[in-house]
mmCIF file of the N, C-alpha and C atoms, coordinates in Angstrom:
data_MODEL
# 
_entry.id   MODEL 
# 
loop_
_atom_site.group_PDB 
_atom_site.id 
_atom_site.type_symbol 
_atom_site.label_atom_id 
_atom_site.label_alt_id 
_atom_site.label_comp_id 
_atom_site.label_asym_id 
_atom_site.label_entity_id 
_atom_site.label_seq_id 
_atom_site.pdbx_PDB_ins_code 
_atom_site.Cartn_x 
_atom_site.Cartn_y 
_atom_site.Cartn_z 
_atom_site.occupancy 
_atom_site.B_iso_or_equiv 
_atom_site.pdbx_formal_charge 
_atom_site.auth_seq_id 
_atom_site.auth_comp_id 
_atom_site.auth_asym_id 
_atom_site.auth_atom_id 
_atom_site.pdbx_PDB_model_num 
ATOM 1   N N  . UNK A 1 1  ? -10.306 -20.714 -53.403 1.00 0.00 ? 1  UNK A N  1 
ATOM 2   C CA . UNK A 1 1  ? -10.602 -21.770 -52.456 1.00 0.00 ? 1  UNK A CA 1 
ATOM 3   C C  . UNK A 1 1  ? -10.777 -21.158 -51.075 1.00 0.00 ? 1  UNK A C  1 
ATOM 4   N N  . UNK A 1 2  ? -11.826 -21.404 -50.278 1.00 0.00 ? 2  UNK A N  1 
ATOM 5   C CA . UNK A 1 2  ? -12.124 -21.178 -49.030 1.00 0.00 ? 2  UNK A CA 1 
ATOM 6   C C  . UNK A 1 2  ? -11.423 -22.030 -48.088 1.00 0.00 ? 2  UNK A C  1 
ATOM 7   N N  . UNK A 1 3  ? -10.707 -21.070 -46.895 1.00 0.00 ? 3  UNK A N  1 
ATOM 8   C CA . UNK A 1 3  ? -10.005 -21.526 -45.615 1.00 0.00 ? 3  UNK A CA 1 
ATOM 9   C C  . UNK A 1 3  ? -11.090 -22.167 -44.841 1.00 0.00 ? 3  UNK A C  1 
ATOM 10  N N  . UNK A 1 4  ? -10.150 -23.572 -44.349 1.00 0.00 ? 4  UNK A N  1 
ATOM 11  C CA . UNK A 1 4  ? -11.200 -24.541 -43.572 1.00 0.00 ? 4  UNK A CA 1 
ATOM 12  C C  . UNK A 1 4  ? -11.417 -23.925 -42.283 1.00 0.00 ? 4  UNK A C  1 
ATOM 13  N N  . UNK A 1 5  ? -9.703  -23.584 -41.830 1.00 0.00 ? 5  UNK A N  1 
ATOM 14  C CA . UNK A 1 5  ? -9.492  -22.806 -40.228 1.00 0.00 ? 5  UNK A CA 1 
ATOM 15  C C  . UNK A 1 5  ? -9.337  -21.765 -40.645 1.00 0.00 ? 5  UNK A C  1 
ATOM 16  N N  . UNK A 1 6  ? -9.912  -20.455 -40.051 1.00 0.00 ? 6  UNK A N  1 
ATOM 17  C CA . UNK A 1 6  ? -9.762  -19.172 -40.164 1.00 0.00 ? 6  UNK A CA 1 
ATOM 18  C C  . UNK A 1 6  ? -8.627  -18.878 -39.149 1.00 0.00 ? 6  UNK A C  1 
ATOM 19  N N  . UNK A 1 7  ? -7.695  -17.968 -39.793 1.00 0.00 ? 7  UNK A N  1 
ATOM 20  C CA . UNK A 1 7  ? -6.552  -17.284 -38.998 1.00 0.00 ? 7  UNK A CA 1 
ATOM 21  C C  . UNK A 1 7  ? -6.847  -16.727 -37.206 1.00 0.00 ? 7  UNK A C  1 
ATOM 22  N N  . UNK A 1 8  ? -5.812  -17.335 -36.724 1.00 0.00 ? 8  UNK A N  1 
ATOM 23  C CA . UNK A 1 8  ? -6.229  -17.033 -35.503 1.00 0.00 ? 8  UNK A CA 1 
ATOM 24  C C  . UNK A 1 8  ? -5.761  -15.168 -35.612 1.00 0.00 ? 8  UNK A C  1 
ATOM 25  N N  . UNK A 1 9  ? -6.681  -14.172 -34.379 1.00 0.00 ? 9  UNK A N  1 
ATOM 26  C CA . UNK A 1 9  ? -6.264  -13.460 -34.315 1.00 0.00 ? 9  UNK A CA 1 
ATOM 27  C C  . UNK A 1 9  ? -5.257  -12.554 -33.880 1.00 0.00 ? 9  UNK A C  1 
ATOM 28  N N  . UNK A 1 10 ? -4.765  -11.454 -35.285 1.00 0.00 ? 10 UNK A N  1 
ATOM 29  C CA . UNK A 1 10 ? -3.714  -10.715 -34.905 1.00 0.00 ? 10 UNK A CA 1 
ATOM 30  C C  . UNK A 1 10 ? -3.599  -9.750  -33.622 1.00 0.00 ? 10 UNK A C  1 
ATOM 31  N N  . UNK A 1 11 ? -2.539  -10.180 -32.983 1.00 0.00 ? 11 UNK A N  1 
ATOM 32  C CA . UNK A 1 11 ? -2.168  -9.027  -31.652 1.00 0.00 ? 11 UNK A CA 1 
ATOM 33  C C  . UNK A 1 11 ? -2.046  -7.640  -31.997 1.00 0.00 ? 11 UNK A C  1 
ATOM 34  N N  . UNK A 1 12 ? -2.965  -6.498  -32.022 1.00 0.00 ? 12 UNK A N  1 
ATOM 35  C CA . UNK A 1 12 ? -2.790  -5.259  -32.949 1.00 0.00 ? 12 UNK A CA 1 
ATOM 36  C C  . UNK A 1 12 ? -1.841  -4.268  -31.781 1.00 0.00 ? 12 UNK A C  1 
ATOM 37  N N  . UNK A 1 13 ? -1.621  -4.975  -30.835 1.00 0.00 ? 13 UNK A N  1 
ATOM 38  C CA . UNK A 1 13 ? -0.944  -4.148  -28.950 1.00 0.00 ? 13 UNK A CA 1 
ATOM 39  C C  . UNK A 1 13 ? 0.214   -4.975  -28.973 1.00 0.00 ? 13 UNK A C  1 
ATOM 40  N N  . UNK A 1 14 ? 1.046   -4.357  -28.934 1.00 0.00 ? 14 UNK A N  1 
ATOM 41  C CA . UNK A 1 14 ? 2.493   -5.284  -27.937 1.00 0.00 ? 14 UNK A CA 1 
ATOM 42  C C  . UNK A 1 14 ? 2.614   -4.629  -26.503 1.00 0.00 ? 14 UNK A C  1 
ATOM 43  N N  . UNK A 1 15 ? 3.123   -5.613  -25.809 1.00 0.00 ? 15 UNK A N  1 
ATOM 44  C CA . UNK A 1 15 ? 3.052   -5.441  -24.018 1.00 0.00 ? 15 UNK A CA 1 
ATOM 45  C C  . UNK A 1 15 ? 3.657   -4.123  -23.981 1.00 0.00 ? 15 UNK A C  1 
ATOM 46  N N  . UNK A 1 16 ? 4.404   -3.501  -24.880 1.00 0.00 ? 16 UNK A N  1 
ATOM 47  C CA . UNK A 1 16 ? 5.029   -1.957  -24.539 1.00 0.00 ? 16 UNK A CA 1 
ATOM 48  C C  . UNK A 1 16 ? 3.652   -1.029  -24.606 1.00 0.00 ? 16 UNK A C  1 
ATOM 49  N N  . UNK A 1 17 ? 2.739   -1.318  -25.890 1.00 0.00 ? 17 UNK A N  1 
ATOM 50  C CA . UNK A 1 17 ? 1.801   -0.539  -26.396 1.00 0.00 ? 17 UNK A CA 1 
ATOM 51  C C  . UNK A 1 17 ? 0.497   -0.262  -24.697 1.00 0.00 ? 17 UNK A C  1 
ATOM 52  N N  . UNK A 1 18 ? 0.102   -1.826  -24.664 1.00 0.00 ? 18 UNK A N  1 
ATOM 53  C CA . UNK A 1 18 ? -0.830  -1.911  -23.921 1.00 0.00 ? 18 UNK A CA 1 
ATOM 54  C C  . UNK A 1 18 ? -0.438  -1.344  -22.278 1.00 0.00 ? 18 UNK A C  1 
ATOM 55  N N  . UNK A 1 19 ? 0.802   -1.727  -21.711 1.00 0.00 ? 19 UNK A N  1 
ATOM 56  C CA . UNK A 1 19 ? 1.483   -1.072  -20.279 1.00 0.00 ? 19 UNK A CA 1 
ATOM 57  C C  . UNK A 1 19 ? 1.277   0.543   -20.705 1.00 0.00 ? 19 UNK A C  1 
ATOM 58  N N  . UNK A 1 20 ? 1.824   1.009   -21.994 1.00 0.00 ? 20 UNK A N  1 
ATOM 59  C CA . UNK A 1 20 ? 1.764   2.699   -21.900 1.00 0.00 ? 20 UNK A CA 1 
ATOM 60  C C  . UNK A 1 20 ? -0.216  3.144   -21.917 1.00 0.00 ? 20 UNK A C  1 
ATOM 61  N N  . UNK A 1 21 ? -0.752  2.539   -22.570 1.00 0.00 ? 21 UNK A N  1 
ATOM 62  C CA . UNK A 1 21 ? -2.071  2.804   -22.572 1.00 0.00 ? 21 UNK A CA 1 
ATOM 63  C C  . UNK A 1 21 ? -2.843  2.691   -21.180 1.00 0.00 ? 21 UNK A C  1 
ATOM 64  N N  . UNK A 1 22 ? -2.473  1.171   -20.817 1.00 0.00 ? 22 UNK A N  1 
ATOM 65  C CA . UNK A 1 22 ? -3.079  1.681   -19.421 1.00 0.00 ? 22 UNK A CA 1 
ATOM 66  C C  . UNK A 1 22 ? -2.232  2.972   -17.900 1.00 0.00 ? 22 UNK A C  1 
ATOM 67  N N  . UNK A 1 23 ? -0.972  2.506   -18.131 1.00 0.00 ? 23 UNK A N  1 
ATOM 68  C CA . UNK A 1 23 ? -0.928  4.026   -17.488 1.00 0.00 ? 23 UNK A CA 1 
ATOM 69  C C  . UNK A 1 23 ? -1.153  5.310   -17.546 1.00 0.00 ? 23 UNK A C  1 
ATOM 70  N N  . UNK A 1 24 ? -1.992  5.615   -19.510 1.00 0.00 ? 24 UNK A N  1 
ATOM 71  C CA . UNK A 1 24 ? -2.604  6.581   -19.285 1.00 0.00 ? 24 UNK A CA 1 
ATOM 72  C C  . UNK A 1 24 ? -4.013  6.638   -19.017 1.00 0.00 ? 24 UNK A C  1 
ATOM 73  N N  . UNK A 1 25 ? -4.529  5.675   -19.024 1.00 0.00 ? 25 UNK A N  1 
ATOM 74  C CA . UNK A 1 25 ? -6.034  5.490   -17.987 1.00 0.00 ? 25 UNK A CA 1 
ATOM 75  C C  . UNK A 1 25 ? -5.654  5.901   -16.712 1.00 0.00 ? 25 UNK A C  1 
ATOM 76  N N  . UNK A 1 26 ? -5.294  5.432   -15.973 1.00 0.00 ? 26 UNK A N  1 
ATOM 77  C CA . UNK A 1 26 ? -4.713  4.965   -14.154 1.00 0.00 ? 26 UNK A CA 1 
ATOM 78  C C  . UNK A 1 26 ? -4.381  6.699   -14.257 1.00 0.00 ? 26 UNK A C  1 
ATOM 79  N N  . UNK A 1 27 ? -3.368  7.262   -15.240 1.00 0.00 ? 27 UNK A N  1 
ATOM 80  C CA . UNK A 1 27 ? -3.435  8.665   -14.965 1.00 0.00 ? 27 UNK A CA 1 
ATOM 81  C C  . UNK A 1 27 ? -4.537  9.876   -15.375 1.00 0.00 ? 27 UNK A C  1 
ATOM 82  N N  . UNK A 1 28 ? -5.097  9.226   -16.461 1.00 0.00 ? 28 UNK A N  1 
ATOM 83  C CA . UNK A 1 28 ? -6.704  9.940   -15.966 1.00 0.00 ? 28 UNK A CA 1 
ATOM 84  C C  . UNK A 1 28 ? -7.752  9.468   -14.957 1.00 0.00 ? 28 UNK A C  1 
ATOM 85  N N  . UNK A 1 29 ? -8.010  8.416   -14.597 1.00 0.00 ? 29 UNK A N  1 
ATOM 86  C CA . UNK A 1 29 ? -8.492  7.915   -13.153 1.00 0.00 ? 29 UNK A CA 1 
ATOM 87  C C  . UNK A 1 29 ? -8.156  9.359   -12.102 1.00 0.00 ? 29 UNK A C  1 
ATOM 88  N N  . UNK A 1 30 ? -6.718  9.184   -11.835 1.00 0.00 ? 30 UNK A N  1 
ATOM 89  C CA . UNK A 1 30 ? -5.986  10.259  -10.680 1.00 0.00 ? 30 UNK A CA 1 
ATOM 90  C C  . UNK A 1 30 ? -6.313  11.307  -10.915 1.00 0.00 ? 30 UNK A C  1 
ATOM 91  N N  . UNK A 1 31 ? -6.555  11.732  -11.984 1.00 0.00 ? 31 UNK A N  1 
ATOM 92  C CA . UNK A 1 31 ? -7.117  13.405  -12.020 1.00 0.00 ? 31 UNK A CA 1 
ATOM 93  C C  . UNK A 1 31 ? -8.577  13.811  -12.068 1.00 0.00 ? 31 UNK A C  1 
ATOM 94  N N  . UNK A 1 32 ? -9.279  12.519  -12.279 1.00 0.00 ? 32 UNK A N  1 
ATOM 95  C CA . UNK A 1 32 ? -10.813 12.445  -12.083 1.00 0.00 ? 32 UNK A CA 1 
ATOM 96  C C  . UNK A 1 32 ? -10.948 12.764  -10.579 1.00 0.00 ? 32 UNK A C  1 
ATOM 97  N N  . UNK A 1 33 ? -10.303 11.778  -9.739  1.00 0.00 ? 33 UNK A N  1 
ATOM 98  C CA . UNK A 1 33 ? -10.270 11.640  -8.454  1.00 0.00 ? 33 UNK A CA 1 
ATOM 99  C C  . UNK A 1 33 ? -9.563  12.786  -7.693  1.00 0.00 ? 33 UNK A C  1 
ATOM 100 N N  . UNK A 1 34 ? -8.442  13.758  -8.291  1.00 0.00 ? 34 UNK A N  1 
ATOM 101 C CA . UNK A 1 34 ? -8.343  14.434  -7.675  1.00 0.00 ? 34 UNK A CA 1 
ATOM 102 C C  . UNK A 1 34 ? -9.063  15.652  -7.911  1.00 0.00 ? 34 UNK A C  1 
ATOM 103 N N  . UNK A 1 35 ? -9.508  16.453  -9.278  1.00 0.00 ? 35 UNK A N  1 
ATOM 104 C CA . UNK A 1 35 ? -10.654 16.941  -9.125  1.00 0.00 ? 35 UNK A CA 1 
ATOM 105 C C  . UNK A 1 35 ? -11.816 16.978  -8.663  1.00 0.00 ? 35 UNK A C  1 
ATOM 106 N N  . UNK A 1 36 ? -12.572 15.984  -8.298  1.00 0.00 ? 36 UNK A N  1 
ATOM 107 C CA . UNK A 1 36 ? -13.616 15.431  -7.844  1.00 0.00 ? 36 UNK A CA 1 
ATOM 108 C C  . UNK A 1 36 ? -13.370 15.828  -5.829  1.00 0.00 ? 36 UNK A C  1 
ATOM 109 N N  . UNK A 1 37 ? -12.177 15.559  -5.552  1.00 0.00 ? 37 UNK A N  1 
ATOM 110 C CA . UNK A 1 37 ? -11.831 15.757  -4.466  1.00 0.00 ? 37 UNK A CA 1 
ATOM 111 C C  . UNK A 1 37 ? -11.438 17.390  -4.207  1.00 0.00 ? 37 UNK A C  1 
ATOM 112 N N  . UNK A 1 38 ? -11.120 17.738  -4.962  1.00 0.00 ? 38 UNK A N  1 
ATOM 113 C CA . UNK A 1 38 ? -11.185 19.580  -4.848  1.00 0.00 ? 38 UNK A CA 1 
ATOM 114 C C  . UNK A 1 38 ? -12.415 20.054  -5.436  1.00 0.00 ? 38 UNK A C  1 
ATOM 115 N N  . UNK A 1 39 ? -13.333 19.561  -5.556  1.00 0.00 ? 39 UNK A N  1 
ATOM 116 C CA . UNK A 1 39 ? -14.519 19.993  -5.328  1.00 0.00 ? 39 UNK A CA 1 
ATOM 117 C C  . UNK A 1 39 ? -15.596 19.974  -4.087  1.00 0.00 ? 39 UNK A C  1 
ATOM 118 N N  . UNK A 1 40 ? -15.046 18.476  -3.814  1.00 0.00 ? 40 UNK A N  1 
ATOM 119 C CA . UNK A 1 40 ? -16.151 18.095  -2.369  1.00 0.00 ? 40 UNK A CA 1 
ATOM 120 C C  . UNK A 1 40 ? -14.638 18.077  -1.465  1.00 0.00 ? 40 UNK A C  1 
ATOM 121 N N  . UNK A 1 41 ? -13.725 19.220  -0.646  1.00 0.00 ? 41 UNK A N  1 
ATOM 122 C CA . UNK A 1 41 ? -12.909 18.721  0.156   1.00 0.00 ? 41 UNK A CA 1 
ATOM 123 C C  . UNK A 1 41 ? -13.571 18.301  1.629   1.00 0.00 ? 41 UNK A C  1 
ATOM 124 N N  . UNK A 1 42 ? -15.048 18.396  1.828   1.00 0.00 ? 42 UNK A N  1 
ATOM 125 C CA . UNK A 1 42 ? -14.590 18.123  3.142   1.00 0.00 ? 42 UNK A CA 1 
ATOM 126 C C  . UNK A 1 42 ? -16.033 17.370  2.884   1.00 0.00 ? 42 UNK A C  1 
ATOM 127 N N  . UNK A 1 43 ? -16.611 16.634  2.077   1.00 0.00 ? 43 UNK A N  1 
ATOM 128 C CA . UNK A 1 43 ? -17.988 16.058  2.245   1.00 0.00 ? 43 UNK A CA 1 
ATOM 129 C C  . UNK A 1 43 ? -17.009 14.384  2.597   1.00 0.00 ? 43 UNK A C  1 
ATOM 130 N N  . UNK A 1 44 ? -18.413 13.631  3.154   1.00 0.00 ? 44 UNK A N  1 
ATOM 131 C CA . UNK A 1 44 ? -18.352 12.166  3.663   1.00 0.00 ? 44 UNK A CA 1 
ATOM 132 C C  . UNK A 1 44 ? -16.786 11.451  2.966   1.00 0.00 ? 44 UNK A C  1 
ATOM 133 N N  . UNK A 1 45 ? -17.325 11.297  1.910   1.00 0.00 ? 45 UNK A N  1 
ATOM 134 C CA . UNK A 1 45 ? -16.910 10.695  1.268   1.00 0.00 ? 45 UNK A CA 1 
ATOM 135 C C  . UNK A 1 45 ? -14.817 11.163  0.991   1.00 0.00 ? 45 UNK A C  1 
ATOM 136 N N  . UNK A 1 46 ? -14.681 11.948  1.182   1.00 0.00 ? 46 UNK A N  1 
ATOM 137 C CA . UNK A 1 46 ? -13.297 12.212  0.640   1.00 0.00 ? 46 UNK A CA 1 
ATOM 138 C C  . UNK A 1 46 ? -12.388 12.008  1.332   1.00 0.00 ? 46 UNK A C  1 
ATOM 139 N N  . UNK A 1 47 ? -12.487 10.915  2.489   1.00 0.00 ? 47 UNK A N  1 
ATOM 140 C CA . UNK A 1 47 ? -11.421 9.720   2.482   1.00 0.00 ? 47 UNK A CA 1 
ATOM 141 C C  . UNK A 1 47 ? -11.014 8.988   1.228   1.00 0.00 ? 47 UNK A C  1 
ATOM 142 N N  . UNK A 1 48 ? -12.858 8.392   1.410   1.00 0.00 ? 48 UNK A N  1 
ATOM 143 C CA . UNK A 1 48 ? -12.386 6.907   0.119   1.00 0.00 ? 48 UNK A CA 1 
ATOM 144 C C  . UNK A 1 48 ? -11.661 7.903   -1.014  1.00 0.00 ? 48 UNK A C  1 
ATOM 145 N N  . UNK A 1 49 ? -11.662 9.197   -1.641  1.00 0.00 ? 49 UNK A N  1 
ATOM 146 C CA . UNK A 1 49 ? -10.790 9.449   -2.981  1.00 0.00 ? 49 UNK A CA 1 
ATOM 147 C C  . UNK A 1 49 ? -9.365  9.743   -2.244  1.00 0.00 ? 49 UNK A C  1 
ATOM 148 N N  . UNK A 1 50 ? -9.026  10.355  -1.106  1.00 0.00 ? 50 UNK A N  1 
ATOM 149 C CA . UNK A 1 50 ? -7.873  10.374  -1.317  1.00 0.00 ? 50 UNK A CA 1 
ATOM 150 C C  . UNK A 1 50 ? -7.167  8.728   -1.134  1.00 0.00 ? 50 UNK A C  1 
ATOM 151 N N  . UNK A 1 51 ? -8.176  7.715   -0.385  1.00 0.00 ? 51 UNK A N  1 
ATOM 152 C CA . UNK A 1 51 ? -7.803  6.462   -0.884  1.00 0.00 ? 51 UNK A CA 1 
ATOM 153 C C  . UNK A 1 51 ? -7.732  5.884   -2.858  1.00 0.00 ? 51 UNK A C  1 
ATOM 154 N N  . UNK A 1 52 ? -8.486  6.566   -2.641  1.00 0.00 ? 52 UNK A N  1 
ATOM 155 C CA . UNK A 1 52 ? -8.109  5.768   -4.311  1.00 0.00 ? 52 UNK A CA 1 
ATOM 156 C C  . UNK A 1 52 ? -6.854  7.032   -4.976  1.00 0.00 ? 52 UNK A C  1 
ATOM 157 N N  . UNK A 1 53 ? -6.895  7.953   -4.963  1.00 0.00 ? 53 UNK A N  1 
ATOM 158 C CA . UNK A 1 53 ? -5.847  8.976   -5.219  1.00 0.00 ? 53 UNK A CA 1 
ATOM 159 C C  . UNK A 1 53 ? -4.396  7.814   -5.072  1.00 0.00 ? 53 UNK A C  1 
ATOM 160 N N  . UNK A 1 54 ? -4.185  7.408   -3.818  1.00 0.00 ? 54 UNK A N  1 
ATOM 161 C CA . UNK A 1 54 ? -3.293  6.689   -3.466  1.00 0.00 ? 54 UNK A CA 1 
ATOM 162 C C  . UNK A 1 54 ? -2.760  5.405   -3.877  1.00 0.00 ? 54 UNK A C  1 
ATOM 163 N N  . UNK A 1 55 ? -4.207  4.662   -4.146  1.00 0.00 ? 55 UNK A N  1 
ATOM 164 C CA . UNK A 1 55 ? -3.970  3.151   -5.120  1.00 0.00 ? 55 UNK A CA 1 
ATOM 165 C C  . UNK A 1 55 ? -3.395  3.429   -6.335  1.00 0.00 ? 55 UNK A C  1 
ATOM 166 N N  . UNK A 1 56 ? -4.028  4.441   -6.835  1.00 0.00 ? 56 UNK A N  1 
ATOM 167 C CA . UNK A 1 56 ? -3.961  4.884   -8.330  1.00 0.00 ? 56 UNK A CA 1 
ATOM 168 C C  . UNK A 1 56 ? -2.478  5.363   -8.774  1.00 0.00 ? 56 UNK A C  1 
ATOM 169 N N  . UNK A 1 57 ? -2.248  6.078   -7.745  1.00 0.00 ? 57 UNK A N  1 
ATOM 170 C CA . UNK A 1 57 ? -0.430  6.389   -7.890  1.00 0.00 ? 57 UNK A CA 1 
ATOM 171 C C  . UNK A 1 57 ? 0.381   5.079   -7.845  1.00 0.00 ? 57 UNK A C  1 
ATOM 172 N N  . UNK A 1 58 ? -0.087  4.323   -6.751  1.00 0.00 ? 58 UNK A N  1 
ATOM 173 C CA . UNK A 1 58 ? 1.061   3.121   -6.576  1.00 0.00 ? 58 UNK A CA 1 
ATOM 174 C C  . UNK A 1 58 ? 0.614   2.300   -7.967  1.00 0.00 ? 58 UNK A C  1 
ATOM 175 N N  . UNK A 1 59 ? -0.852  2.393   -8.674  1.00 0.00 ? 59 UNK A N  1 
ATOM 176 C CA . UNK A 1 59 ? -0.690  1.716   -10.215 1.00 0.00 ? 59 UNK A CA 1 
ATOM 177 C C  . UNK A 1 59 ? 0.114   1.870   -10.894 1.00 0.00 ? 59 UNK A C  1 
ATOM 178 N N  . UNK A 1 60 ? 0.091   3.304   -10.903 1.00 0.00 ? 60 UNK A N  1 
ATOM 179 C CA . UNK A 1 60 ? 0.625   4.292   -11.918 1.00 0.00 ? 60 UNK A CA 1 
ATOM 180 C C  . UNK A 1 60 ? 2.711   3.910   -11.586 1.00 0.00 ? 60 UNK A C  1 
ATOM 181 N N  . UNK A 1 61 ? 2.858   3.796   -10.668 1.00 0.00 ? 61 UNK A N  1 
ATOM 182 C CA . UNK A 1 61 ? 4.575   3.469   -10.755 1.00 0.00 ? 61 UNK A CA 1 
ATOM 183 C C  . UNK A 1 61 ? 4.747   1.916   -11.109 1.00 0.00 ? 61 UNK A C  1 
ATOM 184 N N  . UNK A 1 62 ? 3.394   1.070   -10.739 1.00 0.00 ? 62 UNK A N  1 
ATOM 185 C CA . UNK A 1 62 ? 3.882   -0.464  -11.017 1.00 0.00 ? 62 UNK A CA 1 
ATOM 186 C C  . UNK A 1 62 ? 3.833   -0.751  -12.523 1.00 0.00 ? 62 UNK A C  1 
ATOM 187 N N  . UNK A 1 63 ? 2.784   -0.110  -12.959 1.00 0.00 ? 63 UNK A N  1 
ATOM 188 C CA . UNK A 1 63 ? 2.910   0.242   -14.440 1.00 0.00 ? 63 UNK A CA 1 
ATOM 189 C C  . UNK A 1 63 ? 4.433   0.958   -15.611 1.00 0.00 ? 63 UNK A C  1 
ATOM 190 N N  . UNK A 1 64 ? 4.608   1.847   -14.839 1.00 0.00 ? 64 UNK A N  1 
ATOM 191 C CA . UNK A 1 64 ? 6.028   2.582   -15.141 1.00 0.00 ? 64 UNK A CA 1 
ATOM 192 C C  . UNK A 1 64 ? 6.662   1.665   -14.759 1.00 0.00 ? 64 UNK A C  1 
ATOM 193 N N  . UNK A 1 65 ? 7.168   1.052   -13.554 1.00 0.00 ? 65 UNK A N  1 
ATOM 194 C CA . UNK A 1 65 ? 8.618   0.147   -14.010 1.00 0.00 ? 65 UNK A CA 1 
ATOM 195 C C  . UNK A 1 65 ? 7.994   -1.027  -14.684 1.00 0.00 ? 65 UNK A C  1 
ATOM 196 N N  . UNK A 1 66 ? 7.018   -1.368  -14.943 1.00 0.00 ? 66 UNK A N  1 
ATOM 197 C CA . UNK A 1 66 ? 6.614   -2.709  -15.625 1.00 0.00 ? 66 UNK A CA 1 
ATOM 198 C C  . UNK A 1 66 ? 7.187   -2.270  -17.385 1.00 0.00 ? 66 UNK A C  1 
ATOM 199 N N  . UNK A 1 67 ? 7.096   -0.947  -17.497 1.00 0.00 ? 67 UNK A N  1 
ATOM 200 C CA . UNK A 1 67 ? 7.675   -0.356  -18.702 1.00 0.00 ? 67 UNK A CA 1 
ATOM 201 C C  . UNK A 1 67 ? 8.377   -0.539  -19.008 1.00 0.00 ? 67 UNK A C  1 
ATOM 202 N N  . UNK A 1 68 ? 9.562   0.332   -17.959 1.00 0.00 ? 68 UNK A N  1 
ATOM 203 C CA . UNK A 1 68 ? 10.943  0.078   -18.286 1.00 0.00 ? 68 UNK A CA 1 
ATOM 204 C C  . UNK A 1 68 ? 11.673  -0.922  -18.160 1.00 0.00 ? 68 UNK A C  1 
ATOM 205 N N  . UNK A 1 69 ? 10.942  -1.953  -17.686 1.00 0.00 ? 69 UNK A N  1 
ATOM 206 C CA . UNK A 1 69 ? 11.456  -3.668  -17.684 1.00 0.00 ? 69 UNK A CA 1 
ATOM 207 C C  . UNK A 1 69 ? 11.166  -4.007  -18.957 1.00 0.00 ? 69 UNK A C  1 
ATOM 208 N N  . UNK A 1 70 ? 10.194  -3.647  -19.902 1.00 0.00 ? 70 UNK A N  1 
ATOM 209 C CA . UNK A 1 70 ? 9.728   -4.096  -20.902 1.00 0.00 ? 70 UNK A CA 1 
ATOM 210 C C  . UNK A 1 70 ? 11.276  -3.261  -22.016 1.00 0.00 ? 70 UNK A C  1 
ATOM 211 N N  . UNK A 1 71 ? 11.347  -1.999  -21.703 1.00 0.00 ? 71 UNK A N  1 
ATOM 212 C CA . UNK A 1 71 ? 12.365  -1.799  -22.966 1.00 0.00 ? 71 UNK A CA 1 
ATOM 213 C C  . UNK A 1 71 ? 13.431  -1.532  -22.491 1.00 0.00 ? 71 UNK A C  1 
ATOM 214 N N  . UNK A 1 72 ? 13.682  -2.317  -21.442 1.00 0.00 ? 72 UNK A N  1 
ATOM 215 C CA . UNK A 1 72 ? 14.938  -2.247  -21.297 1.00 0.00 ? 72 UNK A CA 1 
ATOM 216 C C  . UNK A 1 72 ? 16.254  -3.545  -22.323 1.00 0.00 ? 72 UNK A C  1 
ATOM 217 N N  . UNK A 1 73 ? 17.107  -3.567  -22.858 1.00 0.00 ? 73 UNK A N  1 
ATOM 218 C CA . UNK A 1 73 ? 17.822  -4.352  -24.101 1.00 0.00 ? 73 UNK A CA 1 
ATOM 219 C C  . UNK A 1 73 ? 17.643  -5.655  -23.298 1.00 0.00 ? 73 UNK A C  1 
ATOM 220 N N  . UNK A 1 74 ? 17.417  -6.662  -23.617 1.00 0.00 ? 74 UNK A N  1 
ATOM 221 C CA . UNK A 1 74 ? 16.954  -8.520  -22.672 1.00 0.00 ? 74 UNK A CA 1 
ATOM 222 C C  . UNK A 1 74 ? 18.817  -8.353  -22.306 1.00 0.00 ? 74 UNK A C  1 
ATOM 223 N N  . UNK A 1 75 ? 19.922  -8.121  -23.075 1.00 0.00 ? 75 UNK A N  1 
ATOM 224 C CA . UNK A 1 75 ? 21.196  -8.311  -22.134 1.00 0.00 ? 75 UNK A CA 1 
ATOM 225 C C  . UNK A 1 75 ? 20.969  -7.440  -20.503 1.00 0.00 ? 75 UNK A C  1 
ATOM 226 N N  . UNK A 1 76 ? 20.113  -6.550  -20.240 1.00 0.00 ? 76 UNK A N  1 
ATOM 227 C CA . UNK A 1 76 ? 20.268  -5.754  -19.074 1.00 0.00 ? 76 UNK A CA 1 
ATOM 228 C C  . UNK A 1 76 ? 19.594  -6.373  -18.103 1.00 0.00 ? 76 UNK A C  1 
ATOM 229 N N  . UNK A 1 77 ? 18.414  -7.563  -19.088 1.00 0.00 ? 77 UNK A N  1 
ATOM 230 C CA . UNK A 1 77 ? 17.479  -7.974  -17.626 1.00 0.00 ? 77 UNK A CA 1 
ATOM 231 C C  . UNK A 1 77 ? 18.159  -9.096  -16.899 1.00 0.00 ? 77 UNK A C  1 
ATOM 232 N N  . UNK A 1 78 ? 19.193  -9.812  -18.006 1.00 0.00 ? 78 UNK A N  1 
ATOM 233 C CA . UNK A 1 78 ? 19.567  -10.905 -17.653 1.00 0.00 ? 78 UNK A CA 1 
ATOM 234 C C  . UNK A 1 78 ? 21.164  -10.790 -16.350 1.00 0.00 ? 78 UNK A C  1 
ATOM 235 N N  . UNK A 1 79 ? 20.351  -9.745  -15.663 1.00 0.00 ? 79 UNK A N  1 
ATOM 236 C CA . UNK A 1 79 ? 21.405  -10.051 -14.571 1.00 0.00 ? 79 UNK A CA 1 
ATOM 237 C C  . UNK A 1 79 ? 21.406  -10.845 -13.485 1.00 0.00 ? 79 UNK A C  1 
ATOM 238 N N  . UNK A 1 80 ? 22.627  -11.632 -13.283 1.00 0.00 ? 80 UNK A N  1 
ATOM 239 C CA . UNK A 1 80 ? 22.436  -12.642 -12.053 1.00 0.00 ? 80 UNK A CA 1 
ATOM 240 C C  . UNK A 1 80 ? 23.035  -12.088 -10.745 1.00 0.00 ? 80 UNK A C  1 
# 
C-alpha cells in the first residue's frame, strides 16, 4: 500500500554536528584570508582582509562557545 503523506524529512546534523562544521568553514575562511593577505601585504585592498581576518575570529569563538553550551550536561546550563 502506498503512503498518502510522505515522511517528513530526517535531520541527518544535530546542532553539535552542524556548530562543529561551520566552525570549520569560518576556520578555513581565516586562512584563505590570511594567506591571501601575505601575499598582497601592502596592495589597496588589505585593510578590508585584515577586517575580515577579524570578523572571522570573533565567528570562530561565537561558534566555539555556542559549542560548549551545546555539550555541556543541561544540569550545568540550568544555573540560576
Amino acid at each position: 500500500m502506498l503512503k498518502i503523506v510522505p515522511d517528513p524529512p530526517q535531520n541527518l546534523h544535530s546542532l553539535e554536528d552542524t556548530l562543529l562544521q561551520a566552525t570549520e568553514y569560518a576556520l578555513c575562511a581565516q586562512t584563505v584570508v590570511h594567506h591571501a593577505f601575505a601575499l598582497l601585504p601592502k596592495s589597496p585592498v588589505s585593510a578590508l582582509m585584515m577586517a575580515s581576518m577579524h570578523e572571522l575570529e570573533a565567528l570562530r569563538e561565537l561558534l566555539e562557545s555556542a559549542l560548549i553550551q551545546v555539550q555541556m550536561p543541561a544540569e550545568a546550563r540550568a544555573v540560576h
